[in-house]
C-alpha positions as CSV (number, residue, x, y, z in Angstrom):
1,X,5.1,86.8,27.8
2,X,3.8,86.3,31.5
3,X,0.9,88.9,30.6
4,X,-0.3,86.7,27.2
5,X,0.7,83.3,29.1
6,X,-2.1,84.6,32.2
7,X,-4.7,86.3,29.2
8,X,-4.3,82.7,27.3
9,X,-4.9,80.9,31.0
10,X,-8.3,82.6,31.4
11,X,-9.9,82.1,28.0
12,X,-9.7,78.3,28.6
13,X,-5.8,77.3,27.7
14,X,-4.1,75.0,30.3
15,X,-0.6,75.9,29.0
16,X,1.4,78.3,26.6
17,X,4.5,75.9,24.7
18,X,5.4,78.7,22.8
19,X,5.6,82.5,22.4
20,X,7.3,84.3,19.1
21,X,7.3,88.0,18.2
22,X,6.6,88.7,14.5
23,X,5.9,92.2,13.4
24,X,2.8,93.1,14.9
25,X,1.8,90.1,16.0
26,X,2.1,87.0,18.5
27,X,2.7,83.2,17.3
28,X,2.1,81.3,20.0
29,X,1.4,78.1,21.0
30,X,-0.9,76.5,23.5
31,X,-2.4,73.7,25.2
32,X,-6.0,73.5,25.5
33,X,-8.4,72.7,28.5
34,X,-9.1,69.3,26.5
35,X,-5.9,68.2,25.1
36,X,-5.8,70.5,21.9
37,X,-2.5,71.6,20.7
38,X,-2.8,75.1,18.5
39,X,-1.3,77.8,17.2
40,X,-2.6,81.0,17.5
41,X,-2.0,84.7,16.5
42,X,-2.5,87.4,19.0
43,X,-2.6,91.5,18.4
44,X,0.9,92.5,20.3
45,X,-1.1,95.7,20.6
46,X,-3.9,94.4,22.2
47,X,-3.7,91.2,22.6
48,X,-6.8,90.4,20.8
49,X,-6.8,86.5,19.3
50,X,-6.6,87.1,15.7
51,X,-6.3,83.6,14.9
52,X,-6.8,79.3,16.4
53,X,-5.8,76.5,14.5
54,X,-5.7,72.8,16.3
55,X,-2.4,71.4,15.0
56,X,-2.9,68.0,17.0
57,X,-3.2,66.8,20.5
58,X,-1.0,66.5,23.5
59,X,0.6,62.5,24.2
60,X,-0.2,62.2,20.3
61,X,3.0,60.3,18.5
62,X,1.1,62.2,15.6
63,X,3.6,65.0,14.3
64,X,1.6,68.5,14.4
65,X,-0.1,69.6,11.3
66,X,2.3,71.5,8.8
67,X,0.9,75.1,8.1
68,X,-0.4,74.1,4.6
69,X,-3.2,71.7,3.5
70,X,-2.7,68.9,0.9
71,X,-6.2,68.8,-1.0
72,X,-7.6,65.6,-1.6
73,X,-8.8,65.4,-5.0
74,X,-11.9,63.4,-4.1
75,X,-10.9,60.1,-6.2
76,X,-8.0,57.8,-6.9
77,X,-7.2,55.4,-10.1
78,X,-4.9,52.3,-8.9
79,X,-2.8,50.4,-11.3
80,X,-2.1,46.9,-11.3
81,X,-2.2,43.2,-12.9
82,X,-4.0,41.0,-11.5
83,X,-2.5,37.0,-11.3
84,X,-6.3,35.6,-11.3
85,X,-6.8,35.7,-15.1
């Protein structure tokens, strides 16, 4: 953990929140240089980052960003009655 916390330091991440063994691989999660809160996967091997995702910012009363994506369909129909006619 103190190894990826002091890798993570020097590519430009204040501070590590959280560090998880999975399998092969590191779930962690960091604080940016700018605020950025993400999750990222690191080799355990060789502690390459495999993966960043920005799952919000730090101070933000914003919950983090669940692991899935709704899709917005791109349009919207509204129903209603309107009391003017």
């Amino acid at each position: 953990a103190r190894q990826i916390s002091r890798q993570l330091r020097r590519s430009g991440y204040g501070s590590v929140r959280e560090i998880a063994l999975r399998g092969d691989q590191y779930r962690v999660v960091a604080v940016r240089n700018n605020g950025a809160l993400v999750r990222l996967r690191l080799d355990a091997y060789s502690g390459e980052i495999l993966s960043v995702r920005r799952i919000g910012w730090v101070g933000s009363t914003v919950r983090p960003a669940p692991h899935y994506r709704e899709r917005d369909p791109g349009y919207s129909i509204q129903f209603g009655w309107s009391s003017d006619n």
